[in-house]
Every structure is written in structure tokens, then in C-alpha cells.
The first five atom37 places (N, CA, C, CB, O) and aatype in JSON, in Angstrom:
{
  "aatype": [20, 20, 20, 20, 20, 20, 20, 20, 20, 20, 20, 20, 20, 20, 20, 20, 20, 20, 20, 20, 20, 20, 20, 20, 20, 20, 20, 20, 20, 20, 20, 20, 20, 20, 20, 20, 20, 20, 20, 20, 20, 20, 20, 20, 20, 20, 20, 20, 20, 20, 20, 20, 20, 20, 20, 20, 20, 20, 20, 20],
  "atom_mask": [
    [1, 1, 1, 1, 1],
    [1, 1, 1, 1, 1],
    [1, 1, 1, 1, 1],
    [1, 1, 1, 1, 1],
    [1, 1, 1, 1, 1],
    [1, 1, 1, 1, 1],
    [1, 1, 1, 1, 1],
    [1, 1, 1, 1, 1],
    [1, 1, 1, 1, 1],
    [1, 1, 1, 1, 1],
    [1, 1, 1, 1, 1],
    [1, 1, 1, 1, 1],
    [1, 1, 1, 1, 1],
    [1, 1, 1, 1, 1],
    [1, 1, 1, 1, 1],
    [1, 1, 1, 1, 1],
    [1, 1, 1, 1, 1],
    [1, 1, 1, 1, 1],
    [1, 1, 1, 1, 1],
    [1, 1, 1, 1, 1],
    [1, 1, 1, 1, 1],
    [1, 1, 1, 1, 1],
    [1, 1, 1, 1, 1],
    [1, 1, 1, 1, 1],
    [1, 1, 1, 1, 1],
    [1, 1, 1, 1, 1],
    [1, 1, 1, 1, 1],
    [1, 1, 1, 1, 1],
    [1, 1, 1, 1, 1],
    [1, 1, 1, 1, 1],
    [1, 1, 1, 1, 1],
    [1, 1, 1, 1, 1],
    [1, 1, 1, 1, 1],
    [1, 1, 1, 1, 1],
    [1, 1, 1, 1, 1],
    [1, 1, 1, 1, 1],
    [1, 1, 1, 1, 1],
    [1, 1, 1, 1, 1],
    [1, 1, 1, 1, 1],
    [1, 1, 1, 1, 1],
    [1, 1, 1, 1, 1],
    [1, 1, 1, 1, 1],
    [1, 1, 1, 1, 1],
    [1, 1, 1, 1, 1],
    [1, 1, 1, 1, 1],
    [1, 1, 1, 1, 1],
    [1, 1, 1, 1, 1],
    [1, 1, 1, 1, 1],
    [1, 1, 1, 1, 1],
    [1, 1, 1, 1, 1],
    [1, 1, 1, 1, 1],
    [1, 1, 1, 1, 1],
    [1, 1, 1, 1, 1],
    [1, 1, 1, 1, 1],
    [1, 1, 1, 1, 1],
    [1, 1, 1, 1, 1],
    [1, 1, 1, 1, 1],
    [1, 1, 1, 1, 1],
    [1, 1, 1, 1, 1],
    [1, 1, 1, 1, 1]
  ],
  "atom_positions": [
    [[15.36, -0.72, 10.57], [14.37, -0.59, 11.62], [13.35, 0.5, 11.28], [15.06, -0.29, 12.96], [12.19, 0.4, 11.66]],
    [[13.8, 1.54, 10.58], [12.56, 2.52, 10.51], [12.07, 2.19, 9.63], [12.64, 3.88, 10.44], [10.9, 2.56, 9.65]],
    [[12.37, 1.52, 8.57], [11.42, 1.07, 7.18], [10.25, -0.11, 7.9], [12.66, 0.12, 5.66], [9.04, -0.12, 7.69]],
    [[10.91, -0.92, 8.64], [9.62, -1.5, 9.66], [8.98, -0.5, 10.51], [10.13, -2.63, 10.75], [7.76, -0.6, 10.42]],
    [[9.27, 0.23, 11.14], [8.58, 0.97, 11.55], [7.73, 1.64, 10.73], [9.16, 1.55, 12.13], [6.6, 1.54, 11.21]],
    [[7.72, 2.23, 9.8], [6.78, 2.83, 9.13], [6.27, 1.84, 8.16], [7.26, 4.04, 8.55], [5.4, 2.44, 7.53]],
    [[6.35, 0.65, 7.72], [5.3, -0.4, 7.01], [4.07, -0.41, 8.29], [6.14, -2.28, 6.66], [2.86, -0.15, 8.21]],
    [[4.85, -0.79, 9.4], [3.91, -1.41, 10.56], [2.62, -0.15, 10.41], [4.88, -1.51, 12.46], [1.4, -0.27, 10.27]],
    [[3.33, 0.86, 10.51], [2.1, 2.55, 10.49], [1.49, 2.48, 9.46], [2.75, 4.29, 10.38], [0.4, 3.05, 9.48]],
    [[1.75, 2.02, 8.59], [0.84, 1.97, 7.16], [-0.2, 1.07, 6.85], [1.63, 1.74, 6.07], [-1.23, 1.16, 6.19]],
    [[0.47, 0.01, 7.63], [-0.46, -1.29, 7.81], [-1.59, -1.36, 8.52], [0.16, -2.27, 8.34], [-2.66, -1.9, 8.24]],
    [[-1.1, -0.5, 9.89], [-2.34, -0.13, 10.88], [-3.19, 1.12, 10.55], [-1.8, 0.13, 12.36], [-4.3, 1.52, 10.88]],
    [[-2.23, 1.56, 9.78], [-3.8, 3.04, 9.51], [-4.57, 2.43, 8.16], [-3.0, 5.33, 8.88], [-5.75, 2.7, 7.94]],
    [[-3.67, 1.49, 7.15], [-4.77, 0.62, 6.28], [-6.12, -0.4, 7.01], [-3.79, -0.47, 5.43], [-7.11, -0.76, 6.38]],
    [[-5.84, -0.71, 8.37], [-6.42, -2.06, 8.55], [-7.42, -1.06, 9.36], [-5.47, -3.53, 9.36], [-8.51, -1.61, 9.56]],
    [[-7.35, 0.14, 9.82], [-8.37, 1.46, 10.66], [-9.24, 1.83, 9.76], [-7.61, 2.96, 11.17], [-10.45, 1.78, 9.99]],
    [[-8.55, 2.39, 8.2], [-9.5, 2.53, 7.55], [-10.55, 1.78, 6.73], [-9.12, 3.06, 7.12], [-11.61, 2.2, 6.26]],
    [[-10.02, 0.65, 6.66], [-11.09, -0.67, 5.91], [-12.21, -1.05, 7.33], [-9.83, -2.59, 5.35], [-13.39, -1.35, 7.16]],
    [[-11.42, -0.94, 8.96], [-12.56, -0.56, 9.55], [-13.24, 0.05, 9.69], [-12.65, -0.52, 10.07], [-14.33, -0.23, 10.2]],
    [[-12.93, 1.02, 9.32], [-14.35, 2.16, 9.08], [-15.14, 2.34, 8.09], [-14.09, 3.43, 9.11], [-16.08, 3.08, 8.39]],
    [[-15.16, 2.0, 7.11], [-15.49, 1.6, 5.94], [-16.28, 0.21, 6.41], [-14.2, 1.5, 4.95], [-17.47, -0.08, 6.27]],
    [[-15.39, -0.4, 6.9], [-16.36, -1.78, 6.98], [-18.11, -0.92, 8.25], [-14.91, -3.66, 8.24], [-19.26, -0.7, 7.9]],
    [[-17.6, -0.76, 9.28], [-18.34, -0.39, 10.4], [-19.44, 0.85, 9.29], [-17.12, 0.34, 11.93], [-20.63, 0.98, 9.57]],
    [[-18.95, 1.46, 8.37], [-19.65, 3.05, 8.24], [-20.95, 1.98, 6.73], [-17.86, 5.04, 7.35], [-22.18, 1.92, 6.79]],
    [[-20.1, 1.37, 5.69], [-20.77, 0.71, 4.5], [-20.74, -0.84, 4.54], [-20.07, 1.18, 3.19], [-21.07, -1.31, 3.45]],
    [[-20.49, -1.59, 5.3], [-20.44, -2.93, 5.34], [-19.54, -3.49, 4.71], [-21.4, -3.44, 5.02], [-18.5, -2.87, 4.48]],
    [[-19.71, -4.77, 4.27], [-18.48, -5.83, 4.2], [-18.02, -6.04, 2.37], [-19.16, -7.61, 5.02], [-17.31, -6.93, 1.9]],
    [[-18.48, -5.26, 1.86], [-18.55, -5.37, 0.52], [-17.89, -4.45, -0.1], [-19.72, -5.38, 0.08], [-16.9, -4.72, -0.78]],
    [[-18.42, -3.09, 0.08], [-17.79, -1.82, 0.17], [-16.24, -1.72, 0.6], [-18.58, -1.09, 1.09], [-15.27, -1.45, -0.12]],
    [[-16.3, -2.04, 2.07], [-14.43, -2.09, 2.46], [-13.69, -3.53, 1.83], [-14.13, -2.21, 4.56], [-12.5, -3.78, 2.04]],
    [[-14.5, -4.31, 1.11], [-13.19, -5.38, 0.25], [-12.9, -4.44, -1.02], [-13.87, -7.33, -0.45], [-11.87, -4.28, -1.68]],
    [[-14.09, -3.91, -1.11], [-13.38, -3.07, -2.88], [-13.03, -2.44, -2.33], [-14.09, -2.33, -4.28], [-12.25, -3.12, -1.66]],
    [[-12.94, -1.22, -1.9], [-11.94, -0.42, -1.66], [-10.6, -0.8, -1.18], [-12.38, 0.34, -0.93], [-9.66, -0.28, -1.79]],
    [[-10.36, -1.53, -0.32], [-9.25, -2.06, 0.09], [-8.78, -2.96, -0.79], [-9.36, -2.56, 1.24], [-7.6, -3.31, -0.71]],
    [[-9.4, -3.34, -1.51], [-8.09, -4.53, -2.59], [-7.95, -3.36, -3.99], [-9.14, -6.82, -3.45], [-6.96, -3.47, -4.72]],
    [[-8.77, -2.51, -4.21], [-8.44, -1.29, -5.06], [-6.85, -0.31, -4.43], [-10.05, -0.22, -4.93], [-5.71, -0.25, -4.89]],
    [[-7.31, 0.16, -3.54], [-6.06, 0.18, -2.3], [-4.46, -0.54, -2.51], [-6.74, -0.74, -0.95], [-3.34, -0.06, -2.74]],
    [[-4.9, -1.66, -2.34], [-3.39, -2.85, -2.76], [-2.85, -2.41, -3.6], [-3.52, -4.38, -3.31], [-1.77, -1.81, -3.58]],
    [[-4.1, -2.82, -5.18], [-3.43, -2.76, -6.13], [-2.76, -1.54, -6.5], [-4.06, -3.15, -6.91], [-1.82, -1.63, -7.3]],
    [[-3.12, -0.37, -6.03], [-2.49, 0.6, -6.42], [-1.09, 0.6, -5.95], [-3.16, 1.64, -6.1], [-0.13, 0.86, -6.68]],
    [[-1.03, 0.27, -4.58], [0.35, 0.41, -3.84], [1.22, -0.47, -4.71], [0.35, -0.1, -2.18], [2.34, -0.07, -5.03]],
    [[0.46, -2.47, -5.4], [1.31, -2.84, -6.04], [1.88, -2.16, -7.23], [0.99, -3.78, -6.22], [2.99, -2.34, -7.73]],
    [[1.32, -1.69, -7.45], [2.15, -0.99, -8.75], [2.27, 0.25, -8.61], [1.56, -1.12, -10.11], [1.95, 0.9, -9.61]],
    [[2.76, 1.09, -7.34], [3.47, 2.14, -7.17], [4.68, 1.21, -6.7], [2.83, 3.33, -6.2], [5.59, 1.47, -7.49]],
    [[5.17, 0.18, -5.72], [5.92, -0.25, -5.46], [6.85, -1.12, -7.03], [5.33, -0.84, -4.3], [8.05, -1.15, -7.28]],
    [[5.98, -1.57, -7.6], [6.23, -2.42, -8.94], [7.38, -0.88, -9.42], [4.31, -2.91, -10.23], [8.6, -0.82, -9.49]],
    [[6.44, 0.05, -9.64], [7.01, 1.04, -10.77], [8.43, 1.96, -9.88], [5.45, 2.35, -11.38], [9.21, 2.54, -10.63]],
    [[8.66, 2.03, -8.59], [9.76, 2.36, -8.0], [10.65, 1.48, -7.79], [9.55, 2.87, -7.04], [11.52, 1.84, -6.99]],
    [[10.78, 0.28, -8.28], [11.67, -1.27, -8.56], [12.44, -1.4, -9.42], [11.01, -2.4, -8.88], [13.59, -1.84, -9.46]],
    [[11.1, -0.63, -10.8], [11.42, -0.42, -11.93], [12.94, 0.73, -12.33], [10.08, 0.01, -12.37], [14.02, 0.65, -12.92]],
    [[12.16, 1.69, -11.61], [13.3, 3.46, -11.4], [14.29, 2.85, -10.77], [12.7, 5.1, -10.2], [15.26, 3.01, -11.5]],
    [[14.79, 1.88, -9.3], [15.62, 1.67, -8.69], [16.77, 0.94, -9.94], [15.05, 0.93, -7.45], [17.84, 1.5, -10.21]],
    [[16.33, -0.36, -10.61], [16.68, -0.92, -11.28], [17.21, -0.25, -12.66], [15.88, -1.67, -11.23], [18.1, -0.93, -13.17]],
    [[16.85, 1.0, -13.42], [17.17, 1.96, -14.25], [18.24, 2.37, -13.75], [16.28, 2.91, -14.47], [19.28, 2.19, -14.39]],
    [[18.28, 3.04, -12.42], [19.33, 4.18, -11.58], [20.38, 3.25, -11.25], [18.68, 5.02, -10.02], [21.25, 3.92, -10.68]],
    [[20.82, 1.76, -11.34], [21.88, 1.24, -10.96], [22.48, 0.75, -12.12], [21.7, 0.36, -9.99], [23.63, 0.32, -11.99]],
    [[21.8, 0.71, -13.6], [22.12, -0.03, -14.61], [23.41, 1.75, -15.01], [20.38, -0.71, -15.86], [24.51, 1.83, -15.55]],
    [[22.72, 2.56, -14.55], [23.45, 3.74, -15.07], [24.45, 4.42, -14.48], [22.71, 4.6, -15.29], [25.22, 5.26, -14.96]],
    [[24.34, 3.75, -12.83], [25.33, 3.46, -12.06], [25.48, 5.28, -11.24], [26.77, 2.72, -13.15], [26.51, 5.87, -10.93]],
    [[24.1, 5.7, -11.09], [23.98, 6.78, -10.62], [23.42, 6.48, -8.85], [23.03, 7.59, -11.68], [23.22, 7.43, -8.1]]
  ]
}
């Protein structure tokens, strides 16, 4: 429950700030930034999958 809870907070302060961005530089501006955004998270999430998957092969 708290790992949903805090996606849901992350999700809504992502979707606040691509509004403001959208509202402050228009509609062009907040897609790059926000899919720049993603990708980073994908591969901070990718690369802590990675560490999880290391730390059980070693059985720590």
C-alpha cells in the first residue's frame, strides 16, 4: 500500500509539472521534457532491477 501510495505522489507531482511547463512554454516544450523525464526514471528503475538481481544471485 505505501509503494502505491507514493507512485500515485509521483505521478501527480509529474502530471503538475508537465502542467506548468505546458501552461508557462506550450505543448512542445512539456512533451520533451517530460518524455526526457521517463526516460531517465526508465533507466534508474532498469539499473535498480539490475542491483536487486546482483544482491539475490549473492544471496545477500
Amino acid at each position: 500500500m505505501r509503494q502505491f501510495l507514493l507512485d500515485t505522489l509521483g505521478l501527480i507531482g509529474f502530471g503538475a509539472l508537465n502542467y506548468g511547463l505546458f501552461l508557462r512554454y506550450g505543448l512542445a516544450d512539456a512533451l520533451i521534457y517530460g518524455g526526457a523525464l521517463l526516460l531517465l526514471l526508465a533507466l534508474a528503475a532498469t539499473r535498480a532491477a539490475k542491483r536487486r538481481a546482483g544482491e539475490k544471485e549473492r544471496g545477500t
